[in-house]
N, C-alpha and C positions, 0 to 999 in steps of 0.2 A: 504494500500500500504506500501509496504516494507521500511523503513529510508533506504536511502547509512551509509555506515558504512567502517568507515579508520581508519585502526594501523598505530599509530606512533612508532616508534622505536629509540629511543636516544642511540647515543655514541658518546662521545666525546672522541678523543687519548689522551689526558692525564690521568695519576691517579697515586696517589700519592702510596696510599697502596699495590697497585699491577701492577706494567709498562705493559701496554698494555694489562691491562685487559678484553680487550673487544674481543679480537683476541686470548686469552691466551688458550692453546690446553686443551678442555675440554672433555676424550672421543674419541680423536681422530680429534677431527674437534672443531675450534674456538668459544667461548664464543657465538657470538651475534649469530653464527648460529641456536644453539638451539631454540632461540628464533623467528627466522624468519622461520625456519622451521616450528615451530609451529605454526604460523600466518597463513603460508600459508597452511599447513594441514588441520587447522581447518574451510576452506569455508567459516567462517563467513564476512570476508572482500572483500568490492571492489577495495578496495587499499591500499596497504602497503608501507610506508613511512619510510626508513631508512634517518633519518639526521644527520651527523657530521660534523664534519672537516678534517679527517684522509682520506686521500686519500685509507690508506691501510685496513680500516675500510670497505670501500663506495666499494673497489674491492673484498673484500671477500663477500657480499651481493648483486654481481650482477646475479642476475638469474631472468627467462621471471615473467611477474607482479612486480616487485621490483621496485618501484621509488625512485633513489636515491636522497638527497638532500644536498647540498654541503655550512652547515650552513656557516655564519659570524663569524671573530674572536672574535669578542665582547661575542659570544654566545657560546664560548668553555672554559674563562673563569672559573678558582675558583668560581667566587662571581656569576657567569651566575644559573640563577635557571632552572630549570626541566618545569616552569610555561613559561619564557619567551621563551624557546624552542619552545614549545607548541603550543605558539601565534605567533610565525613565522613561523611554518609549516601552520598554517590554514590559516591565511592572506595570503600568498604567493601560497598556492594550490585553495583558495576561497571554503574553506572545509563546508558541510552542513550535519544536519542529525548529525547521532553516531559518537564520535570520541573515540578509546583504546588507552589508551598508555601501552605499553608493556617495560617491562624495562629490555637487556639483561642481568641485573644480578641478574636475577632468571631463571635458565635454566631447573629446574624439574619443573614448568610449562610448561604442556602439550596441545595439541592441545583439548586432552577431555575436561582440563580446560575450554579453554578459548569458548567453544561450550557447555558447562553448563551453565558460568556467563551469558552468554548472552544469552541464554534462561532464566535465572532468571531475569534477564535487563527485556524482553517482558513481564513476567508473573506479576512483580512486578508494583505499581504505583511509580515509582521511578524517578527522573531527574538524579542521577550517581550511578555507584554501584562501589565498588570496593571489592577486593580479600580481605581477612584477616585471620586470625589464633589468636585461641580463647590461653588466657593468661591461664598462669599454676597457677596462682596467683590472684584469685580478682583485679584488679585497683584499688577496694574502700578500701585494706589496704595499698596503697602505702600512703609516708608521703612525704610531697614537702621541701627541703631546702628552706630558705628566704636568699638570698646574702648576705641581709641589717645586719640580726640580727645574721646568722648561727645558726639562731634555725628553727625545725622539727616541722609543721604542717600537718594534715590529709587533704590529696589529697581532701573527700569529706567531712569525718565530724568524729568527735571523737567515736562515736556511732561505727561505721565501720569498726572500729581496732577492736574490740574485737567483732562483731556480729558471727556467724558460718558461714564459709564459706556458707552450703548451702542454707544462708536465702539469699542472695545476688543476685544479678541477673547477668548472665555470661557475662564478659568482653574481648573486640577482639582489636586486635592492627594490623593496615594496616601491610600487608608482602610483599607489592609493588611490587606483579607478577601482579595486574592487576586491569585498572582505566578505565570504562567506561564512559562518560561522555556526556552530549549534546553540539555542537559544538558555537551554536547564545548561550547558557547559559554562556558557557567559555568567549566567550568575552564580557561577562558583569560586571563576579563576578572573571575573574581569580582565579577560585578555583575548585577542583578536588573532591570537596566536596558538594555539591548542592544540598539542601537537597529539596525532601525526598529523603535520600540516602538508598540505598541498600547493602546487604551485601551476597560474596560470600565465604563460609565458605573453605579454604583450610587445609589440615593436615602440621603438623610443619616439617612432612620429605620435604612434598613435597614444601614447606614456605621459604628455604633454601634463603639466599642473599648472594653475592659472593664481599668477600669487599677484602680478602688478601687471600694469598697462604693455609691459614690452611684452609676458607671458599671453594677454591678449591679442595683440598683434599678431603674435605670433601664431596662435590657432587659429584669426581669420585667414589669414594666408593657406594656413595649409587644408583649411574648409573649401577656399575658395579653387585649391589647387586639384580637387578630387572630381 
């Protein structure tokens, strides 16, 4: 039998980088549209969960299946994390089965997308999966600052810096188009990460995070380019 399965969609009206990034004309039509468009494109949900604060947010997301949620100030919030959002939608919807969270600042996430991951979700033995985009760079030659000393240590081990790139094994860094998750798991370990976790491999065009105007720019161009 089928799990239910609900997108969450966070926006909150404030942002620093970019004012009313969530609404900001992307294409023609508002930031988080894309993203709800593509929720509801892609048939995999039985409900779609828009929460903010922004009244003007909550009105460009009203169309039939949309349930709007009209979070708390505490939860709109600088210090408010992605996780406590999270857990106020499921408590307050009494959510079971699959939960995604969809973040609308990744708008070249497409409905194919998110009806791949989650075919890989079923195929996989997995408890979460999420999106990510394979580094251009090994991770095992990055080197970590120490605060304490402001001296350069190796992220995994000294061997690492210097092995050949392709003795290494390929390294992927979350691109937060997209977080599958089990819903009774979240509220035990609040984490988005529960392992055994899965991985949905996305391309860096379509990886795109939309944080200021040049991030904007940037995804009209390559909307405009397809």
């Amino acid at each position: 039998m089928r799990q239910r399965c609900t997108a969450i969609i966070p926006a909150r009206g404030g942002s620093k980088g970019l004012p009313n990034k969530n609404i900001a004309l992307l294409a023609g039509k508002p930031l988080i549209r894309h993203t709800l468009d593509a929720a509801l494109a892609s048939g995999v949900f039985d409900r779609v969960i828009v929460t903010s604060d922004s009244e003007a947010i909550l009105d460009c997301c009203r169309l039939p299946g949309v349930v709007l949620h009209r979070r708390s100030a505490h939860l709109a919030t600088d210090t408010a994390s992605s996780l406590d959002v999270i857990e106020d939608v499921i408590d307050r919807y009494a959510l079971e089965g699959v939960v995604c969270l969809l973040q609308p600042t990744s708008p070249l996430r497409g409905a194919d997308h998110i009806q791949a991951a989650y075919r890989q979700l079923g195929q996989m033995a997995c408890r979460s999966l999420i999106a990510v985009v394979r580094t251009k760079e090994p991770a095992q030659k990055s080197l970590v600052l120490d605060p304490q000393t402001g001296r350069l240590a190796p992220l995994v081990s000294w061997e690492c810096l210097t092995a050949p790139r392709q003795s290494l094994p390929p390294t992927f860094h979350p691109n937060g188009a997209i977080y599958f998750f089990d819903a009774a798991t979240f509220k035990t370990t609040r984490s988005l990460f529960s392992p055994p976790l899965g991985m949905y491999e996305m391309s860096e065009r379509d990886s795109i995070d939309i944080d200021d105007q040049g991030d904007l720019a940037q995804a009209e161009r390559r909307l405009r380019a397809t």
